[in-house]
TITI-932708 format. One record per residue (C-alpha): z, x, y. Coordinates in pm, whole numbers, padded with zeros to 5 digits, always signed. Example, Ala and Ser with C-alpha at 12.3 -4.5 7.8 and 13.67 -1.06 7.14 Angstrom:
BEGIN
+00780+01230-00450;+00714+01367-00106;
END
This chain:
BEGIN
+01445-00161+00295;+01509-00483+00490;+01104-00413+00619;+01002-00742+00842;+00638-00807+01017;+00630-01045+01316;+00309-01155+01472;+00191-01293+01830;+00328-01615+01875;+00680-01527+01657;+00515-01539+01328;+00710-01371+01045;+00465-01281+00821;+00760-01064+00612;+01087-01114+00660;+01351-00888+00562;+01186-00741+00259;+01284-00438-00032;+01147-00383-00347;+01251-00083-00530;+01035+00078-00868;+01094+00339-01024;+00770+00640-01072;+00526+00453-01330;+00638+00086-01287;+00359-00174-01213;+00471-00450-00913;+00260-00763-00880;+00285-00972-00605;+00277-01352-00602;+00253-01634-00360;+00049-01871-00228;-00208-01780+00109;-00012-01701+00380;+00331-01596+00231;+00323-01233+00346;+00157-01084+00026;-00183-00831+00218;+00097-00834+00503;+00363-00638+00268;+00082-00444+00102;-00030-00309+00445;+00346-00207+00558;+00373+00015+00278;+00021+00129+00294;+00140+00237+00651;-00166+00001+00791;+00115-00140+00946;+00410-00111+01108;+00728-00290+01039;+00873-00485+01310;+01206-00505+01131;+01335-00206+00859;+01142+00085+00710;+00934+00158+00414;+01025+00432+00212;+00805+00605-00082;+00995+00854-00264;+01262+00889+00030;+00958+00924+00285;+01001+00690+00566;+00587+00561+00578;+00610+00576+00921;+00773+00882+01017;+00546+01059+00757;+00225+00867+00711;+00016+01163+00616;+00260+01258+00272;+00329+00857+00196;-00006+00781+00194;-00050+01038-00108;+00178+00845-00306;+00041+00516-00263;-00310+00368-00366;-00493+00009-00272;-00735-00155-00453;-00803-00487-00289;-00941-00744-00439;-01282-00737-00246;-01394-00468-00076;-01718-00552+00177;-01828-00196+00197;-01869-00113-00207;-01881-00412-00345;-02057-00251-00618;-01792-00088-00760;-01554-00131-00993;-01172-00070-00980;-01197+00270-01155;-01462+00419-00877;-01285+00270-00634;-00933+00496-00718;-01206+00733-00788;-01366+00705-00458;-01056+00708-00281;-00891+01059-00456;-01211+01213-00399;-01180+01134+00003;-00822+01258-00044;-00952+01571-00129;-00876+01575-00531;-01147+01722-00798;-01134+01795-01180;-00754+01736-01292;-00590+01652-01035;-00859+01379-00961;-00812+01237-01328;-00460+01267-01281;-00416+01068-00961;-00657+00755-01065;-00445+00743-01427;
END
C-alpha cells in the first residue's frame, strides 16, 4: 500500500505504489527500462525494502514477516545466469524444492 523505493542520489525508482489481486489472479507488469518494474518485483519479493509504505501478501506485512511472505510469492525472472538451462517449469520446480516441498505439495505450489 502506498510502497515507494528511493535510491542514492534521490532516485525514486517506485513511487507511491498498490496493487491489489485477489488468490489466483495473474499481474503483468509494463513499462519501459527504468520505470520501476524489477524495482517493484523485488519490494514484494522482500529483496527489498520500501522506503515509503509496506507490502502486504495476504495481510502479511513482507517486511515484518519475510520468512511466511516469501511462501506466498514466487519469481521467475526473465534470465537467470546461474541455470540458464532451465526452463520456467524447473525453475518454480527448483525453487519449491529449496523451500522444502516434495510430492503434492510440490505439484501444488508450481501450479
Amino acid at each position: 500500500s502506498g510502497a515507494s523505493k528511493v535510491f542514492a542520489g534521490d532516485a525514486h525508482a517506485v513511487r507511491g505504489v498498490s496493487i491489489a489481486a485477489g488468490e489466483g489472479d495473474f499481474v503483468g507488469l509494463l513499462g519501459p527500462n527504468g520505470a520501476g518494474k524489477t524495482t517493484l518485483l523485488r519490494l514484494i519479493s522482500g529483496e527489498l525494502v520500501p522506503s515509503d509504505g509496506h507490502v502486504h501478501l495476504r495481510g502479511l506485512d513482507v517486511v515484518d514477516s519475510i520468512s511466511d511472505a516469501r511462501r506466498l510469492v514466487g519469481v521467475c525472472p526473465q534470465r537467470d545466469p546461474l541455470f540458464e538451462g532451465l526452463t520456467s517449469l524447473e525453475h518454480l520446480e527448483l525453487h519449491a524444492r529449496l523451500r522444502g516441498a516434495r510430492g503434492e505439495e510440490l505439484n501444488s505450489q508450481v501450479q
